[in-house]
C-alpha positions in Angstrom: -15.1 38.3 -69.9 -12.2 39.8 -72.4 -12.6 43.2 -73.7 -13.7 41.9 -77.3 -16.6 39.8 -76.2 -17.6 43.3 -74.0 -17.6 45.7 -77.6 -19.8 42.5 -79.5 -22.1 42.3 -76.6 -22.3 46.6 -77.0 -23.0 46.1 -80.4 -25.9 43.5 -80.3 -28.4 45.8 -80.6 -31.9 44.8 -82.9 -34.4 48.3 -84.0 -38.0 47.3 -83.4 -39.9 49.0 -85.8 -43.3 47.3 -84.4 -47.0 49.0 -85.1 -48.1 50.4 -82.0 -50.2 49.2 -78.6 -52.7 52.0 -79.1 -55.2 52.2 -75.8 -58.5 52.5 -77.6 -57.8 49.3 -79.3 -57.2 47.1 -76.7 -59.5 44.8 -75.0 -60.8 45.7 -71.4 -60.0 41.9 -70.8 -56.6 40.9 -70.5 -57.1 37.6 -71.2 -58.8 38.1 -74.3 -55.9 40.3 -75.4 -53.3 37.9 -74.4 -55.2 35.3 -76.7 -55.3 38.1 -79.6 -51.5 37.8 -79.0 -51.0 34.4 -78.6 -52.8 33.6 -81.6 -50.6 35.7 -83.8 -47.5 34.5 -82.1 -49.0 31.2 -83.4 -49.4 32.9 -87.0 -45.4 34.0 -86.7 -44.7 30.7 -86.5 -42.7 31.9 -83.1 -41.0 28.6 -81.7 -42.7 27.2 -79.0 -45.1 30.1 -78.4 -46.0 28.7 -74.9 -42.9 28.6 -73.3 -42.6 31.2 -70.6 -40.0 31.9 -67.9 -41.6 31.3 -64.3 -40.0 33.2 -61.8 -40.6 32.4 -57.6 -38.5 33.0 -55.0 -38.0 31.4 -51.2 -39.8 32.7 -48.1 -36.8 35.3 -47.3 -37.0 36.2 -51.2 -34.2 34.4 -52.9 -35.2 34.3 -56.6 -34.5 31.5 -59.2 -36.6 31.5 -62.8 -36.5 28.8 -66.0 -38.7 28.2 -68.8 -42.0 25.9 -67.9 -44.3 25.4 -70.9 -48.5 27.2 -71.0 -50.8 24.2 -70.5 -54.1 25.9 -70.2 -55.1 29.8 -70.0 -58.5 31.1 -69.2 -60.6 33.7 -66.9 -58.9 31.5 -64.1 -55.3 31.8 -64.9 -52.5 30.3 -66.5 -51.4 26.8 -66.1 -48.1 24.6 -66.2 -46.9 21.5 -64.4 -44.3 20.4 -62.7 -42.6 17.9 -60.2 -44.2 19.2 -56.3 -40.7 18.2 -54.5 -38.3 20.7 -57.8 -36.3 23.3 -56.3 -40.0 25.5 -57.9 -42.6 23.3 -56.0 -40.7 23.7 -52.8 -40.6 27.7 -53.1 -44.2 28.0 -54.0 -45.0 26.1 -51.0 -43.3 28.5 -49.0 -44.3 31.5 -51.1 -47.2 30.9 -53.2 -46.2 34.4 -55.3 -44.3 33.8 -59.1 -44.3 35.9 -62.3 -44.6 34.5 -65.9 -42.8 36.4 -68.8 -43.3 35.2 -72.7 -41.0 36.3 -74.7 -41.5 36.1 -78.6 -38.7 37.8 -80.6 -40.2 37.4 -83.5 -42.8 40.0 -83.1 -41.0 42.3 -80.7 -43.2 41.4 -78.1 -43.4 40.8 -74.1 -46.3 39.8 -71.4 -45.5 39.5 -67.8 -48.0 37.9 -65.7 -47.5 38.1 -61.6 -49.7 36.8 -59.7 -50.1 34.2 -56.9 -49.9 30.2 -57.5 -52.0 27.5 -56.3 -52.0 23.7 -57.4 -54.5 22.6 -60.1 -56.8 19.5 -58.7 -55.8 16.1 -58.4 -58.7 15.3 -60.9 -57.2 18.1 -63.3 -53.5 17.1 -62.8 -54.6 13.2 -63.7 -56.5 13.9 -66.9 -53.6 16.2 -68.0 -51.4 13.3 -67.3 -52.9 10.9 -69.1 -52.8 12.8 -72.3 -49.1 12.8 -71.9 -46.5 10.8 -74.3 -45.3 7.7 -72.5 -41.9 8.4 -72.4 -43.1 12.0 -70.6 -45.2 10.0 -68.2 -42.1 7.8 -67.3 -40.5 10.8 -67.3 -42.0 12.2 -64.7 -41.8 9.0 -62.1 -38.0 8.5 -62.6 -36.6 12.1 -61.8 -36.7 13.3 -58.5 -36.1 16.6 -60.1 -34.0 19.3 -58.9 -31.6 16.7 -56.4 -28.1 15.5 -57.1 -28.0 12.4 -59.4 -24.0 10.7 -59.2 -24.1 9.8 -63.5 -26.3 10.2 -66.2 -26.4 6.4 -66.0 -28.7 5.8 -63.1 -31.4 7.9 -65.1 -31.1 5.6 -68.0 -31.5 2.5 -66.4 -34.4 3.6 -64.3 -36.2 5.3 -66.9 -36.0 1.6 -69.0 -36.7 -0.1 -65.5 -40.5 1.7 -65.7 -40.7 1.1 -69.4 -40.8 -2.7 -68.9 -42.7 -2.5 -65.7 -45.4 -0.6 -67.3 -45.1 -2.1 -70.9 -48.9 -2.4 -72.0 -50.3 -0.6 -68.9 -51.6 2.5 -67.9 -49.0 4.6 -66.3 -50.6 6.5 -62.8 -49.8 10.1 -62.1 -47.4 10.1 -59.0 -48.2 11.5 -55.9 -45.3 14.4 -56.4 -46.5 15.7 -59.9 -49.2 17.8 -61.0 -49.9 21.0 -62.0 -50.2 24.6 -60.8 -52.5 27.6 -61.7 -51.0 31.1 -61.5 -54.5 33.4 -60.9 -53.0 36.9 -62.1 -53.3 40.6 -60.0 -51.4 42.4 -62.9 -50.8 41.5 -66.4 -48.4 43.7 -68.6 -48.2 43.9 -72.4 -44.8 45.2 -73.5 -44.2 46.0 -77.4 -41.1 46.6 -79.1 -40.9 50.2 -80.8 -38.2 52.0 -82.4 -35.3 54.0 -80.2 -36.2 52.1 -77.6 -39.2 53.9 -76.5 -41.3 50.8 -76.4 -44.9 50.8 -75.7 -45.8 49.1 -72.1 -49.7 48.9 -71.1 -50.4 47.2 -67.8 -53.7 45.9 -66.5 -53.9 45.7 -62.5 -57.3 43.9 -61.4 -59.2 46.0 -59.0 -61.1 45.1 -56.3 -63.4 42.3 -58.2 -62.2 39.6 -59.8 -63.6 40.9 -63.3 -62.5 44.6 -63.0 -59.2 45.8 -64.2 -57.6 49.0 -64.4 -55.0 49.9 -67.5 -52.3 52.5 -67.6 -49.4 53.5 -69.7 -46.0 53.5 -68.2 -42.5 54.9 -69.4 -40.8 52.0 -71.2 
């Protein structure tokens, strides 16, 4: 990196100016919160509001992330899916342990979900499926995500391959996709605030599945 891109990276630099996560205002559920939060991420009109960075790592704890999209998010967890045999599948079956992080610039704001990650039913994954686009549901037969393809090429004519074999027919849920269910021990809620003394509240579940504990931390 040349010395000019260095001094423009030092001077990227955004003031949050943010109202406040102020304790006695938050809910004692974090779920309910991170709905209070979603929903006005909605009301920004952030850009795809439910896409989140998953983060796992292998058994010897090797760490890769990307951005996986919220499918469903209750008292159970938070859902995505995903192909079982991607570089992701294969880590969680190894080490069932990952960490979601939103990120919505729009409001200043952060959650970061950790937690450990167990696949969704067959029954679940299917009726997901089905409510998929068609060119999604093709989608998801003709990549054997995360291995080496030679050209581009091979992609396209298999993907068109399924189109005509399927044309007028319902499209089954493979075997190697479905989804997964992240049940969370620790949920943090991280707000922008100005001279970058940000507000961070974290909830850590106790003992029972219902109880959680909040605490503020040092941004």
């Amino acid at each position: 990196m040349s010395e000019i891109d260095k001094k423009t990276l030092q001077n990227l630099r955004i003031e949050y100016s943010s109202s406040p996560i102020i304790e006695t205002e938050l809910d004692r559920n974090p779920f309910s919160f991170f709905g209070k939060w979603f929903d006005e991420a909605m009301a920004a009109e952030v850009r795809e509001p439910n896409a989140m960075t998953l983060a796992t790592a292998t058994r010897d704890g090797v760490p890769s992330a990307r951005i996986v999209l919220l499918k469903g998010a209750d008292q159970n967890g938070f859902s995505f899916y995903s192909n079982y045999l991607s570089r992701k599948g294969k880590e969680l079956a190894k080490n069932p342990f990952g960490c979601l992080v939103f990120f919505w610039p729009e409001l200043g704001r952060q959650v970061r979900i950790e937690g450990k990650i167990s696949k969704l039913s067959k029954e679940e994954s299917e009726a997901y499926f089905a409510t998929r686009p068609i060119g999604s549901q093709l989608g998801a037969i003709v990549s054997p995500q995360s291995q080496v393809i030679e050209n581009r090429e091979i992609l396209d004519v298999a993907f068109k391959a399924y189109e005509q074999k399927f044309e007028g027919k319902k499209i089954p849920k493979p075997a190697h996709w479905g989804g997964y269910i992240l049940n969370p021990i620790a949920i943090e809620f991280w707000q922008g605030r100005y001279s970058r003394l940000h507000d961070r509240l974290r909830y850590e579940r106790t003992n029972t599945k219902s109880n959680w504990e909040v605490a503020r931390y040092y941004p």
